[in-house]
Backbone as CSV, one residue per row, in Angstrom:
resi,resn,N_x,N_y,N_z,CA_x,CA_y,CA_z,C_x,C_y,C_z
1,UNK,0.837,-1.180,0.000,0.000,0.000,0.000,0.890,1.255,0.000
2,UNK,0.375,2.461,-0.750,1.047,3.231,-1.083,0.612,4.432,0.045
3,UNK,1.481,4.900,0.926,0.754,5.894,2.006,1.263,7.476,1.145
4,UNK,0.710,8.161,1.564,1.208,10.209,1.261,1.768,10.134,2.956
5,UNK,3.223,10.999,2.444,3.627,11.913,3.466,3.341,13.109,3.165
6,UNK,3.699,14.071,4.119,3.717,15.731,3.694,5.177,16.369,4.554
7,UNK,5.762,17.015,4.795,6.874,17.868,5.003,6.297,17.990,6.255
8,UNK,5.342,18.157,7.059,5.593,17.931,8.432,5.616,16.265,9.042
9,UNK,5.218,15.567,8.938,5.347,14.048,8.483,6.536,13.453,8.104
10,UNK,7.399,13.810,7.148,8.661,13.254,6.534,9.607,12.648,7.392
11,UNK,9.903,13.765,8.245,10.949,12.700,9.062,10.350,11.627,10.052
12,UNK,9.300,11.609,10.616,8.736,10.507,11.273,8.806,9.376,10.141
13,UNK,7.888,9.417,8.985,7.672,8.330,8.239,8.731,8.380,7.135
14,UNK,9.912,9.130,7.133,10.676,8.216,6.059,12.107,8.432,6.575
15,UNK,12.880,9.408,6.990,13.627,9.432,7.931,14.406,8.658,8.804
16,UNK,12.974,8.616,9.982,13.387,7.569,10.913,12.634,5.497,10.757
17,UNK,12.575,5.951,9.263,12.255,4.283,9.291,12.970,3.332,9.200
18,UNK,12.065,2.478,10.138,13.661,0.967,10.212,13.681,0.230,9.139
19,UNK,13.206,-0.005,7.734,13.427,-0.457,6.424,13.853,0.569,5.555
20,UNK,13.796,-0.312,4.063,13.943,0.692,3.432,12.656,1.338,2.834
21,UNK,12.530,2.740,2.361,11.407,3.677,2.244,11.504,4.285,0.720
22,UNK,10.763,4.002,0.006,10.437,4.683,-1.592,9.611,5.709,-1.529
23,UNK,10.364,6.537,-2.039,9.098,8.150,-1.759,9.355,8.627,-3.660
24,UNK,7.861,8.834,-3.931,7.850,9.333,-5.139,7.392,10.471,-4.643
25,UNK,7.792,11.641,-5.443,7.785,12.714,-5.481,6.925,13.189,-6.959
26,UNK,5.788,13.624,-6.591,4.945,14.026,-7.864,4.183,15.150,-7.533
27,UNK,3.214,15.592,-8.888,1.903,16.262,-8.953,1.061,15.839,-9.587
28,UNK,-0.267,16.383,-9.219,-1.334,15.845,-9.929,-1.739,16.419,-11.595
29,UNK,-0.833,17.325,-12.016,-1.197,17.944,-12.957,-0.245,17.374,-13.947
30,UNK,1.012,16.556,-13.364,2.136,15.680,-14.082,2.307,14.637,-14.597
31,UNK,1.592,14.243,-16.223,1.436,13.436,-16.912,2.308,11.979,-16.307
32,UNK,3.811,12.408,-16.410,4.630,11.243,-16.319,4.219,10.734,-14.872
33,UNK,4.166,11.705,-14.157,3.695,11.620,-12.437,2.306,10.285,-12.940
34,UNK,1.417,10.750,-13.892,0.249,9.623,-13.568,0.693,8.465,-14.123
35,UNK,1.211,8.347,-14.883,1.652,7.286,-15.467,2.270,5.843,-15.099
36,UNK,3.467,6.919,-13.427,4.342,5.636,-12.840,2.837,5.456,-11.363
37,UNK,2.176,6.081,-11.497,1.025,6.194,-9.960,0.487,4.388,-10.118
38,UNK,0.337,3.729,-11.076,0.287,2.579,-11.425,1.112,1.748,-10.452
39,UNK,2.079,1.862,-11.642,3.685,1.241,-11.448,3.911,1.097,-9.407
40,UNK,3.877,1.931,-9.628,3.684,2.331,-8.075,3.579,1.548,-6.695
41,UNK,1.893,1.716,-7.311,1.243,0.823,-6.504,1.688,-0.455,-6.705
42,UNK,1.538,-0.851,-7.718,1.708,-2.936,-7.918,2.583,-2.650,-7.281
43,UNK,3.622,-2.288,-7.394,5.289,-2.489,-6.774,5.378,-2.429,-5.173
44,UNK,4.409,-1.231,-4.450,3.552,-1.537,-3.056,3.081,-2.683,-2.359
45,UNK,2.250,-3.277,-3.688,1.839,-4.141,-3.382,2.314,-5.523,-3.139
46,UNK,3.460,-5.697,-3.964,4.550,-6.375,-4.787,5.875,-6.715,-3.299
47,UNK,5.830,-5.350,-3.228,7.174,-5.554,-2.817,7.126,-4.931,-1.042
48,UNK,5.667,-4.390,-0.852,5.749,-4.043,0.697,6.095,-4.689,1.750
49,UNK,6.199,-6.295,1.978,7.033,-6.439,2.978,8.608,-6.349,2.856
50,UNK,9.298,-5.697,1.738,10.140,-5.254,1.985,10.881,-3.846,2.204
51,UNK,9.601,-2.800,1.664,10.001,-1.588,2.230,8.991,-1.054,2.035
52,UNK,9.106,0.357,2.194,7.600,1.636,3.113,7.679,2.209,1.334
53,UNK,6.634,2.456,1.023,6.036,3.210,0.016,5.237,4.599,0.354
54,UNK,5.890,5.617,0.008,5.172,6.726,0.183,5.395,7.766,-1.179
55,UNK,3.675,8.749,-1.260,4.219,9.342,-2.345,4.168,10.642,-1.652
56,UNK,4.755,11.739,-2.382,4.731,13.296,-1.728,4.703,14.286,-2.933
57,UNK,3.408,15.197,-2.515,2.832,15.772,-3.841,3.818,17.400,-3.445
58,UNK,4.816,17.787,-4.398,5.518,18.588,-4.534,5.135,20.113,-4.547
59,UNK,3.408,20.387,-5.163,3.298,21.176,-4.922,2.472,21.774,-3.328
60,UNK,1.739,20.813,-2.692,1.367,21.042,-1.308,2.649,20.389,-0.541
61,UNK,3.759,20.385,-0.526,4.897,19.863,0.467,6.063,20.432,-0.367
62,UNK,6.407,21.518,-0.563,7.667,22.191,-1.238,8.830,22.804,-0.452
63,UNK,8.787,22.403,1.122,9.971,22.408,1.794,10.613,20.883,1.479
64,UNK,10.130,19.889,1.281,10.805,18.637,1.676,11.272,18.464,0.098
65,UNK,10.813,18.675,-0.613,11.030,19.343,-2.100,12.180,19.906,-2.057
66,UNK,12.062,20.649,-2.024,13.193,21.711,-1.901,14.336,20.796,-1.297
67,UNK,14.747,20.615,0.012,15.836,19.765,0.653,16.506,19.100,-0.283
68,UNK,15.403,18.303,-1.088,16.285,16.971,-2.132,16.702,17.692,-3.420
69,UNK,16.673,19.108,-3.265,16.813,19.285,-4.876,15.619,18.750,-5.784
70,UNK,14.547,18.767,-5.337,13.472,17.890,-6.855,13.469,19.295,-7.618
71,UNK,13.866,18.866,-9.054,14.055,20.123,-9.828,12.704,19.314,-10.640
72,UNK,12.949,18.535,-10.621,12.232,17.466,-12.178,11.224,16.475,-11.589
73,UNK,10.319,16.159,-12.132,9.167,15.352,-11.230,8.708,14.286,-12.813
74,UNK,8.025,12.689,-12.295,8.480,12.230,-11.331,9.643,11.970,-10.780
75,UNK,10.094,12.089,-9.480,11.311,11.815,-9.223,11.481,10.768,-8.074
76,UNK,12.133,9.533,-8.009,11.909,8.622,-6.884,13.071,8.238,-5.927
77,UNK,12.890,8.439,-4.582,14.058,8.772,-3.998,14.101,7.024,-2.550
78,UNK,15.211,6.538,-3.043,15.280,5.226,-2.045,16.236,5.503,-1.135
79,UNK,14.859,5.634,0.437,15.890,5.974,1.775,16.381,4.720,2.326
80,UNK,17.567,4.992,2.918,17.873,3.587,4.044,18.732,4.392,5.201
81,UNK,17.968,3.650,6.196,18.842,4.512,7.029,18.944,6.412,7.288
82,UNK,17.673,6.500,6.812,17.400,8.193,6.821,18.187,8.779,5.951
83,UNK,19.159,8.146,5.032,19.792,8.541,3.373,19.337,7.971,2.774
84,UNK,19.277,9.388,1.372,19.220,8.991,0.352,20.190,7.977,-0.276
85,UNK,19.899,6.802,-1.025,20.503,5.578,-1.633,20.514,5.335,-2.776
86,UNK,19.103,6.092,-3.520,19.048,5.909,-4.858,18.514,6.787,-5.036
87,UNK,18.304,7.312,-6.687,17.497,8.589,-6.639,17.390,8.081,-8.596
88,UNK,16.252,7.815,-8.902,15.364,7.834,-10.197,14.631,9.432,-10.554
89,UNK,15.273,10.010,-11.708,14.474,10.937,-12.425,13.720,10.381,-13.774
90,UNK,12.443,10.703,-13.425,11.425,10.179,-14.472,10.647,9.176,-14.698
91,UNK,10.079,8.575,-15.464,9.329,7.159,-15.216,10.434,6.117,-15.472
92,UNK,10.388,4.732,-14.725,11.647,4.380,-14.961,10.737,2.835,-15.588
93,UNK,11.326,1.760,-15.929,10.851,0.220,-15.501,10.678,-0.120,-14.202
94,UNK,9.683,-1.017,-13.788,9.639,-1.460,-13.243,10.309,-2.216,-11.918
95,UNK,10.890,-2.892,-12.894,12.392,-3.638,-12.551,13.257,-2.857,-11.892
96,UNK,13.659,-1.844,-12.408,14.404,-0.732,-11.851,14.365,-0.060,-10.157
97,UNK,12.694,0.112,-10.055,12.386,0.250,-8.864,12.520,-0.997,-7.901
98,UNK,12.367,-2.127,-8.379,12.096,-3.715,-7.678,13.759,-3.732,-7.307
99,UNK,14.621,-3.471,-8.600,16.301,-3.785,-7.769,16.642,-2.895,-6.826
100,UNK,15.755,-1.489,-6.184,16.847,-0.898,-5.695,16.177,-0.988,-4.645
101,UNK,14.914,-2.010,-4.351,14.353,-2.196,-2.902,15.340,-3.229,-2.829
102,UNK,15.598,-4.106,-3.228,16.537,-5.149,-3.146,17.761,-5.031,-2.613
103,UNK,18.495,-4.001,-3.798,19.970,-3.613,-3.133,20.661,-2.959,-1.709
């Protein structure tokens, strides 16, 4: 299951989490953004007992935005350990997202 954080939220739920945490970074007005919202989910669904799925809509949360540099949306950012680990600009495969819950 795919939860929303927001920038007061962030560091509780992705931060300080004890797995690893996928945060897509989108908007609702952002074609490519709807496109991976799919992808997404199955991969939630897919792959949630191995890490936290959250998405964060860039234009109501633009401090936590801001922090990572999101210049470009979608953009998907894999925490471990309250760092960033991976960082995907754009819609990617599938697969792509599945190896870096893995790695």
């Amino acid at each position: 299951m795919v939860k929303h954080t927001t920038d007061e939220h962030f560091q509780r739920d992705v931060l300080e989490a004890t797995r690893p945490t996928i945060v897509d970074f989108w908007a609702p007005w952002c074609g490519p953004c709807r496109m991976l919202g799919p992808v997404f989910e199955r991969l939630a669904e897919e792959d949630g007992s191995k890490a936290d799925f959250f998405k964060l809509n860039v234009d109501e949360n633009p401090e936590i935005a801001s922090r990572y540099g999101i210049t470009g949306i979608p953009t998907v950012l894999v925490f471990r350990s309250g760092k960033v680990s991976r960082q995907f600009i754009g819609v990617q495969p599938a697969q792509v997202y599945r190896d870096a819950v893995a790695s």
